[in-house]
C-alpha positions in Angstrom: -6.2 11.5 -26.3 -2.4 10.3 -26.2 -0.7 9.3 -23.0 1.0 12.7 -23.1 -1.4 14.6 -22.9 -3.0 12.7 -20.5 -0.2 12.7 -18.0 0.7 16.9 -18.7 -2.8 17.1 -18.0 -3.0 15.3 -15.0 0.0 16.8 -13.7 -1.0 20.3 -14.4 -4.3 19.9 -12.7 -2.1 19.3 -9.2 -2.0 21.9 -6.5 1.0 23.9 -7.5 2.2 24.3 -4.0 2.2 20.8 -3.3 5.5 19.9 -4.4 5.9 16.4 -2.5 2.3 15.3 -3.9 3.2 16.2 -7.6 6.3 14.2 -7.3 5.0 11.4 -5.7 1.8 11.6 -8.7 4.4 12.3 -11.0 6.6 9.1 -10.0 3.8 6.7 -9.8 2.9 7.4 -13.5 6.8 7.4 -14.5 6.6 3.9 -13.0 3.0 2.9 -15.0 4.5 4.2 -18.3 7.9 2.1 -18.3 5.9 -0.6 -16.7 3.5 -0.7 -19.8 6.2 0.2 -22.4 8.4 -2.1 -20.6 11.3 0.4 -21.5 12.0 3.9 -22.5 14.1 6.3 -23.2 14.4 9.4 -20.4 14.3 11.9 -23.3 10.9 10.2 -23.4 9.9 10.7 -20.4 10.8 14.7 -20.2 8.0 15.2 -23.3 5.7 12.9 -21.8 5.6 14.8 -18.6 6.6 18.4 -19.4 9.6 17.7 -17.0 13.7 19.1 -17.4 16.0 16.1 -18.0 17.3 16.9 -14.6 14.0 15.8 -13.0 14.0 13.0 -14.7 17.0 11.8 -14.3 15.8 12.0 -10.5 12.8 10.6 -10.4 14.2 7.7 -12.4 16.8 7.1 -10.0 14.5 7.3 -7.0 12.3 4.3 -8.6 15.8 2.5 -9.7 16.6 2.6 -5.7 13.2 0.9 -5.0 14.0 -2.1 -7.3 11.5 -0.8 -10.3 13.7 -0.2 -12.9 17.0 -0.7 -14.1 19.1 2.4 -16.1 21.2 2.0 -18.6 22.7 4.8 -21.1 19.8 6.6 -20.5 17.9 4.1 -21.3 15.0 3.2 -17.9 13.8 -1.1 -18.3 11.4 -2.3 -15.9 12.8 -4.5 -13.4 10.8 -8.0 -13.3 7.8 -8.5 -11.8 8.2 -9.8 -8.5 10.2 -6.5 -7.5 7.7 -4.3 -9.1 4.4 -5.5 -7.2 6.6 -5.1 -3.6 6.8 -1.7 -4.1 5.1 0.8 -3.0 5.6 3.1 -5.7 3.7 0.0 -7.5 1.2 -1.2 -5.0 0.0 2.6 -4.5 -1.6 3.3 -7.8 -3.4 -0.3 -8.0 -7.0 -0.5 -7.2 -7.2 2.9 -6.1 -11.5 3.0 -5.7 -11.1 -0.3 -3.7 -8.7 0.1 -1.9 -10.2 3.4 -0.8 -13.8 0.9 -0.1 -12.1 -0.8 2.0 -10.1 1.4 4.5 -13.5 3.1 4.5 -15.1 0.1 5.9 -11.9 -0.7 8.3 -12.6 3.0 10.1 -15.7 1.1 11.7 -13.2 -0.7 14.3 -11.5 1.9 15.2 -12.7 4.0 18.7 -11.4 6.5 20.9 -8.2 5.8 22.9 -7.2 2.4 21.3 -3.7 1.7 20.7 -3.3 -0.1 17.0 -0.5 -1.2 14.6 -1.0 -0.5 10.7 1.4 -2.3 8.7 2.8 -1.1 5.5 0.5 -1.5 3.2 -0.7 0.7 0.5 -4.9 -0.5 1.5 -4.2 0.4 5.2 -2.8 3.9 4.2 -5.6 5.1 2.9 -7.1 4.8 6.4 -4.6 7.6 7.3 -6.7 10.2 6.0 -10.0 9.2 8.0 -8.2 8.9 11.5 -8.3 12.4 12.8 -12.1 11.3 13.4 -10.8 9.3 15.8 -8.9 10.8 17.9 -7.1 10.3 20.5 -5.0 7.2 19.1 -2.1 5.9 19.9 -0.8 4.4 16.5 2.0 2.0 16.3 3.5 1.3 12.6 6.6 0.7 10.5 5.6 2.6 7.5 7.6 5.6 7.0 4.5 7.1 4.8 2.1 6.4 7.6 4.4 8.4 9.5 4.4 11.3 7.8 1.5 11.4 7.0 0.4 11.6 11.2 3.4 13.6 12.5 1.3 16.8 12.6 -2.3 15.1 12.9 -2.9 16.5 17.1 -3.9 13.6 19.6 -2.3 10.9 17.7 0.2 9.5 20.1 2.7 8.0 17.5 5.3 5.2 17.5 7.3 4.9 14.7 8.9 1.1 14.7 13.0 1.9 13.9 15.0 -1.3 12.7 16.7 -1.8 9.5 14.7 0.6 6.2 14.0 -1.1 3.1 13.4 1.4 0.3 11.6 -0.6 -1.7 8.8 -0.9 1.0 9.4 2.4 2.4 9.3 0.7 5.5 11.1 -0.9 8.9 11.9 -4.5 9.4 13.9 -6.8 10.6 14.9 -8.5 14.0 15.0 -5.0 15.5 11.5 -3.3 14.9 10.3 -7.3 15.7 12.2 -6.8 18.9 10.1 -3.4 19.5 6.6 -5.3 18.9 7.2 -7.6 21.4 7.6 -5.1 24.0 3.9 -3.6 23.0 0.2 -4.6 22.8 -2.5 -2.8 20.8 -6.2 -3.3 20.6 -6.0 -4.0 16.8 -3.8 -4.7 14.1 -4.8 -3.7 10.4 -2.8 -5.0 7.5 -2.8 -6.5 4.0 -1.4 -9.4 2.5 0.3 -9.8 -0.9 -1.7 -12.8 -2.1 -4.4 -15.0 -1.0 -4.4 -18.6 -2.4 -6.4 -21.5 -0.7 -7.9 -19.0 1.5 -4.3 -18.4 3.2 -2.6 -15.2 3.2 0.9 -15.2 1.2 3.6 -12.3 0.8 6.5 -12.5 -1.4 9.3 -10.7 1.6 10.1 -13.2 4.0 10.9 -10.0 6.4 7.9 -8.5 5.4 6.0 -12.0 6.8 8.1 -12.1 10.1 7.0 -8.4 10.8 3.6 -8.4 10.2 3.3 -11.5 12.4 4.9 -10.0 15.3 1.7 -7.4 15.0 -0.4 -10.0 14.6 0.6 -11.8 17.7 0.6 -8.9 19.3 -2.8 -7.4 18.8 -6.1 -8.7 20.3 -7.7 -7.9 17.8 -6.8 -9.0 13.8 -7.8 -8.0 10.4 -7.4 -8.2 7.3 -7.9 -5.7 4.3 -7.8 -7.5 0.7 -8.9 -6.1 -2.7 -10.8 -8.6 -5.3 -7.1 -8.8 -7.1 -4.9 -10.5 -3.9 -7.6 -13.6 -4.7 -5.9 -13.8 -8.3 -2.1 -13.7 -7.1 0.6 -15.8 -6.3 3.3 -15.1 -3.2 6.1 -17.4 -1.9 5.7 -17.2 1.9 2.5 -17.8 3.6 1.4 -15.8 6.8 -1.7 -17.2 8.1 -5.5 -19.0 7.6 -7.4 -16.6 7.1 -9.6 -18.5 9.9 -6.6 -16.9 12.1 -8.0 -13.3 11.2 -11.1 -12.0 13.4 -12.4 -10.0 10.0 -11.5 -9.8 6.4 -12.7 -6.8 4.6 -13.1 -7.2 0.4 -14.8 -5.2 -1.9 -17.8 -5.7 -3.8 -15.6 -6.3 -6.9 -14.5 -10.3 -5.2 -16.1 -12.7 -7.1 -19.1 -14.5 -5.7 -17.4 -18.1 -5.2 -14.8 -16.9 -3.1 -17.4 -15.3 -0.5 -19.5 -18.5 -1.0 -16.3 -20.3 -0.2 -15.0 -18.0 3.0 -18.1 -18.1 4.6 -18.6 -21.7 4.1 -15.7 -22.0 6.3 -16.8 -19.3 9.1 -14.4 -16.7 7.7 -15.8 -13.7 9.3 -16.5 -11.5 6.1 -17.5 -7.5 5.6 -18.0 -6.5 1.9 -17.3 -3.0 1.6 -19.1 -1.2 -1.7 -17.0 0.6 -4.1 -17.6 4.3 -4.9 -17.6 3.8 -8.8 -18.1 7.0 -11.3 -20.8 8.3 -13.0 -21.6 6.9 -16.8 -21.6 10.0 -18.8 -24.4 10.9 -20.5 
């Protein structure tokens, strides 16, 4: 089966009155085709996924404004790596099953009436789904996705964090949304990390660091979510020990020395199990 087919598939087998979902599927395997390809043309692109040059030209220029790609004489290059894994275009259609696993698991803190920050992160939007279970809440978050995603959920008290947006994150930061989590204090703060080396938590956004520590110093409660892959990356900026976190949630995929290692050092650990598919027969 070719990779056109696959996608026209894919994308026909959408809910046709879900317009936002099919263009946000649509973009995220845009972004995995010129990522693998490394470059292609946007006539390309319109065969591939049964789309009018118009759309494409959109789409394209949406994932140029997040820092993926770079367009030139029609003509869509990836950009290099370090923007491509910030954003969330990116980060969204990695890991899927575990990242899934693992928000799963995270639902287990969460009770009635609490006030929490979620960060941006792709792993602690997938909690979004599970948290009219919940209810009430009070959520506190910079993520515009989270956002929408909770506007219309009933009983979810909800503070979006303002300062100055970064597309690339889809997101609020800065000195002004730090300046609004100073003035709050939640039960819990979930969030994700970009990297994990030496059993320390790394990101590659120096803003991104600075406002996911002001929820962390604001929240009694800390933890962590981290697919298998943040224990094979590399990030600039360090955040914190991951001693400093009261949990850190993997999935089963992590490979057994690092939990031997973490829990030699009294890293409080949960190991969430991955819903995997069904060998055919």
């Amino acid at each position: 089966m070719t990779n056109r087919t696959t996608a026209g598939q894919f994308m026909s087998e959408l809910p046709s009155d879900s317009r936002q979902a099919r263009q946000i599927v649509r973009r995220q395997l845009i972004a995995e085709a010129v990522m693998a390809e490394g470059s292609m043309r946007i006539e390309d692109l319109t065969d591939r996924f049964g789309i009018s040059l118009m759309t494409a030209h959109r789409d394209v220029d949406e994932l140029v404004s997040r820092g993926l790609f770079r367009k030139t004489r029609g003509i869509v290059t990836a950009a290099p790596t370090s923007l491509i894994e910030s954003s969330d275009v990116y980060r969204s259609s990695r890991q899927a099953r575990e990242k899934a696993a693992i928000a799963q698991a995270a639902m287990t803190f969460i009770e009635p009436g609490q006030a929490i920050f979620f960060d941006d992160s792709t792993t602690v939007l997938q909690m979004a789904h599970h948290l009219p279970e919940k209810v009430p809440l009070t959520v506190i978050t910079n993520s515009l996705n989270l956002m929408n995603d909770l506007k219309a959920v009933p009983d979810v008290t909800l503070l979006g964090l303002g300062g100055q947006f970064y597309n690339w994150c889809n997101a609020f930061m800065g000195r002004m949304t730090i300046r609004e989590i100073e003035k709050l204090r939640a039960d819990t703060v979930f969030m994700s990390m970009s990297a994990i080396l030496d059993d320390v938590a790394f990101h590659q956004s120096p803003e991104m660091v600075e406002t996911k520590r002001a929820m962390f110093d604001s929240a009694a409660m800390r933890i962590l979510l981290a697919d298998h892959t943040k224990f094979e990356r590399r990030a600039l900026y360090s955040f914190a020990a991951l001693t400093e976190f009261d949990l850190v949630i993997v999935d089963d995929n992590i490979a057994p020395e690092h939990l031997e290692r973490m829990r030699s050092k009294g890293i409080n650990l949960m190991v969430a199990p991955v819903d995997r598919p069904k060998a055919a027969r």
